[in-house]
Every structure is written in structure tokens, then in C-alpha cells.
C-alpha positions as a printed NumPy array, in Angstrom:
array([[ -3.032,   5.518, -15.024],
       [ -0.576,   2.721, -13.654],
       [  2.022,   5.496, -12.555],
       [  2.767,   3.583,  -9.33 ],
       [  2.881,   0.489, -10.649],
       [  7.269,   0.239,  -9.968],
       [  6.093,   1.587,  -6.402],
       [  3.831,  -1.332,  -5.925],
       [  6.377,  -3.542,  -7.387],
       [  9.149,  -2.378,  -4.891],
       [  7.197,  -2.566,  -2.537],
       [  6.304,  -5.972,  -3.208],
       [  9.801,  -6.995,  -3.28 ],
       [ 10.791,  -5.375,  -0.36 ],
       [  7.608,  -7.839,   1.397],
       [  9.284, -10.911,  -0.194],
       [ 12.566,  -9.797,   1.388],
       [ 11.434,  -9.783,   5.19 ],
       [  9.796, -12.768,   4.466],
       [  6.384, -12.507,   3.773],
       [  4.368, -15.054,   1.63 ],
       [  2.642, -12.786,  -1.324],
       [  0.104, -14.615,  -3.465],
       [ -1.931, -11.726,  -5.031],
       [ -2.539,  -8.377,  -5.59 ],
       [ -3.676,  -5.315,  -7.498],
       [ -3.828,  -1.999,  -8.677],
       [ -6.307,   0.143,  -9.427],
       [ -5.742,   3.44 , -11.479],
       [ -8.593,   6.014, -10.347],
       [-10.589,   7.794,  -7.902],
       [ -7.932,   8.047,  -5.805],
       [ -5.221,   5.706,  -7.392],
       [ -4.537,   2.648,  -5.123],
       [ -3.163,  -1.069,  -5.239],
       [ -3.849,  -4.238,  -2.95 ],
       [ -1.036,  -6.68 ,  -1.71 ],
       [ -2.197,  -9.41 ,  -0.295],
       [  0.317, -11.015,   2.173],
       [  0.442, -13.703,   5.15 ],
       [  2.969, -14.848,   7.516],
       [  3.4  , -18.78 ,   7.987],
       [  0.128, -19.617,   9.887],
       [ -1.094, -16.658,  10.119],
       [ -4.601, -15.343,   8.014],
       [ -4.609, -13.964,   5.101],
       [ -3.946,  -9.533,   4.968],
       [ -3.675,  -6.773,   2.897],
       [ -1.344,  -3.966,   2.553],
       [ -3.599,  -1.014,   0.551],
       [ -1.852,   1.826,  -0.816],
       [ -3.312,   4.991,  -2.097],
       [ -2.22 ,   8.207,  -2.954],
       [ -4.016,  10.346,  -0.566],
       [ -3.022,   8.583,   2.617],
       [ -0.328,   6.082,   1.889],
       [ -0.205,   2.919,   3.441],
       [ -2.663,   0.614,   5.849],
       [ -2.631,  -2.558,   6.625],
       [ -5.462,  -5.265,   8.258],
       [ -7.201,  -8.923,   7.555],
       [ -8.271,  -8.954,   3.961],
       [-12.048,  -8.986,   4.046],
       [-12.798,  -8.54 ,   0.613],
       [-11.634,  -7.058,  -2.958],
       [-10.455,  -7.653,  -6.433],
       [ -9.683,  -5.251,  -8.832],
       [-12.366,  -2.235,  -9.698],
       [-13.703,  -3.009,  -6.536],
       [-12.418,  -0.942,  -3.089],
       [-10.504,  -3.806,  -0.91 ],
       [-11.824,  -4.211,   2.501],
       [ -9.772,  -4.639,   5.842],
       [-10.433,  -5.961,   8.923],
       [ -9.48 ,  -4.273,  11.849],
       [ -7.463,  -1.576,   9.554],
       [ -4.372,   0.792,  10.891],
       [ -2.254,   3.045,   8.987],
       [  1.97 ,   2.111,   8.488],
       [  2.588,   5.972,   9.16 ],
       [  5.574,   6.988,   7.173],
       [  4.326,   9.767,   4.955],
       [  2.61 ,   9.317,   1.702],
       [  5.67 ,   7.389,  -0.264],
       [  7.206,   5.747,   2.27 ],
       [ 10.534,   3.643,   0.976],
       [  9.373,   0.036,  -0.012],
       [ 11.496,  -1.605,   2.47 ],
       [ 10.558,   1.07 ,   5.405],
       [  7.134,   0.101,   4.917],
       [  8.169,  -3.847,   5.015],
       [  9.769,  -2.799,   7.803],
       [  7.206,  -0.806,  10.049],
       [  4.874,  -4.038,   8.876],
       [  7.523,  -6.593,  11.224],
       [  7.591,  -4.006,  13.84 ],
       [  3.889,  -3.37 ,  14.161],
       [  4.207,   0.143,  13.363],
       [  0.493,   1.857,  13.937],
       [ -0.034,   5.441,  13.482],
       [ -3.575,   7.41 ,  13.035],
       [ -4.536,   7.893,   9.533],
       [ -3.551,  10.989,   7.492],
       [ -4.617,  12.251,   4.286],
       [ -1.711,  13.835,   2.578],
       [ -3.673,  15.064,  -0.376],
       [ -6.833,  14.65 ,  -2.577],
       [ -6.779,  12.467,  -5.315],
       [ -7.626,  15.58 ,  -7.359],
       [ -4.427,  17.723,  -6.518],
       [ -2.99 ,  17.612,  -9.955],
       [ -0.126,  20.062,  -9.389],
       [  0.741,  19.281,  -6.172],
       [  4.265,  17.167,  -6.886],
       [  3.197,  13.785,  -5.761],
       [  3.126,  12.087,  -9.525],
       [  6.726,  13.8  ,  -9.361],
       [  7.688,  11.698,  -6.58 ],
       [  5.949,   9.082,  -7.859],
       [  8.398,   8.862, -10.82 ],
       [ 10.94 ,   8.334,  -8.763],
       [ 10.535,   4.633,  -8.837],
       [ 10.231,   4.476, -12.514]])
């Protein structure tokens, strides 16, 4: 299910805005639901912002991934900021260096717990 998909997308534009270069990414719908932005700054290597919706967002040097297959991260921290974070807090806490210890909000098979609900939100 591409639910977050407009998520993603904001989120995406909210990279662009701070200035970040952003020449791929992905999504992938199941098992938990996450997506892959790839970004770099100028001369700087190549990393990943990796959403999912049990513990939101973490960043580190893409190591590896493509769609149907789970992206790895080199040297990964979580962006903190709960598990839907607003696009351009999360573009934010990236230029700041924001690093907080990982969470897990929910499990990918809490159907009734409200997050699709505020996943909407951005549709």
C-alpha cells in the first residue's frame, strides 16, 4: 500500500528546500511500510534518509538497497521527532545533526492504532 507516498514526497521537497542534492529513492509498501531517500551534500558521500512506520526516521551512508530489498546504512542514527515528524522538521533536524536513540512507536501490525489516520494527513 503506497499510503505514505505524499509523506515521502513532502518530505522530499522539504530536502530540496535546505539544499540537499536528491538523485533517488524509494518506497516500499510492506512488512513494515518504509521508503529510501537518497541524498548528498556538495562533496560529501552519498546517504540515506529511511523512513518506516514503526520508528520514523534515520539517517547514515547509504551502503546498499533498491526497492524490495531493506536499504542499508552506515553508521545509522535516528532524526528523533516522533513517528511523523513534519517534512521540513525532519530536513531540519538533518542540517542540525539532530541524533536521538531509536524508538519504535508501533508494530507494523497495529492496524487500529491511528497512524494510517495520520498518515492521511498528507494526502
Amino acid at each position: 500500500m503506497n499510503l505514505p507516498r505524499p509523506y515521502v514526497a513532502a518530505l522530499v521537497e522539504a530536502l530540496l528546500g535546505h539544499g540537499f542534492e536528491v538523485p533517488a529513492g524509494w518506497m516500499d509498501p510492506s512488512g513494515p511500510r518504509d521508503a529510501t531517500i537518497l541524498y548528498r551534500r556538495p562533496g560529501q558521500p552519498l546517504q540515506a534518509v529511511v523512513w518506516d512506520e514503526e520508528s520514523g526516521a534515520r539517517t547514515g551512508i547509504f551502503v546498499a538497497g533498491r526497492q524490495g530489498e531493506r536499504t542499508r546504512l552506515g553508521n545509522p542514527s535516528h532524526l528523533g521527532g516522533g513517528l511523523l515528524p513534519a517534512p521540513m522538521e525532519t530536513a531540519k533536524r538533518l542540517v542540525l545533526g539532530v541524533r536521538e536513540p531509536q524508538v519504535k512507536y508501533r508494530s507494523h501490525a497495529d492496524f487500529r492504532d491511528g497512524a494510517d489516520d495520520r498518515i492521511r494527513i498528507f494526502n
